[in-house]
C-alpha positions as CSV (number, residue, x, y, z in Angstrom):
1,X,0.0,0.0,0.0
2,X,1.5,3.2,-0.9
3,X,1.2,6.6,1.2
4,X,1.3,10.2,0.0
5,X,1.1,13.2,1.1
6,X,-2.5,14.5,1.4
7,X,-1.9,18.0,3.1
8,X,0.3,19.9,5.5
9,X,-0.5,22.1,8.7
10,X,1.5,25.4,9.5
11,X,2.5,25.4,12.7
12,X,4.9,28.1,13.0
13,X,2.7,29.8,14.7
14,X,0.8,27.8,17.2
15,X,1.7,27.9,21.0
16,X,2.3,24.3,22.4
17,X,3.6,25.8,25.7
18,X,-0.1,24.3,27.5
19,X,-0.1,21.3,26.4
20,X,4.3,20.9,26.7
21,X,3.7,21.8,30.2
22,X,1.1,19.5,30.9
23,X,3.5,16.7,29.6
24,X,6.3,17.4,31.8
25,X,3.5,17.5,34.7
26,X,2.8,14.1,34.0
27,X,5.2,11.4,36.5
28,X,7.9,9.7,35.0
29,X,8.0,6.2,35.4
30,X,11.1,4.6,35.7
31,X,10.9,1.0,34.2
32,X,13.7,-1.0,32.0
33,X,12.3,-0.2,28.7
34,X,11.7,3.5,30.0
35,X,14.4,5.4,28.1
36,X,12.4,3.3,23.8
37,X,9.2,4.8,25.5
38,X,11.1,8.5,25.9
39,X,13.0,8.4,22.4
40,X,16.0,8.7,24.5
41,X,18.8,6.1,23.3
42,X,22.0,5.5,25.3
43,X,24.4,2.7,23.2
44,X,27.1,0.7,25.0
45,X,30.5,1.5,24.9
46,X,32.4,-0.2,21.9
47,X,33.9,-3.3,22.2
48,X,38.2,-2.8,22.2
49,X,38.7,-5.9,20.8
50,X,36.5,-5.5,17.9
């Protein structure tokens, strides 16, 4: 199934600072997957004998 483009929104001007302050109200849970859910990606150190 192929997608395209339908449309675009301009929001250059829209104020998200509501609703980005109401995400950073919300409690963050601290799980082992935690940091996939957060789009926050820490890789291991290389290997040195690679």
């Amino acid at each position: 199934m192929s997608s395209y483009i339908i449309g675009k929104l301009d929001l250059r001007n829209v104020d998200f600072s509501e609703e980005i302050e109401w995400l950073n109200s919300l409690p963050k849970i601290h799980e082992e997957y935690d940091e996939f859910a957060q789009g926050y990606w820490k890789g291991n150190p290389p290997d040195k004998e690679r």
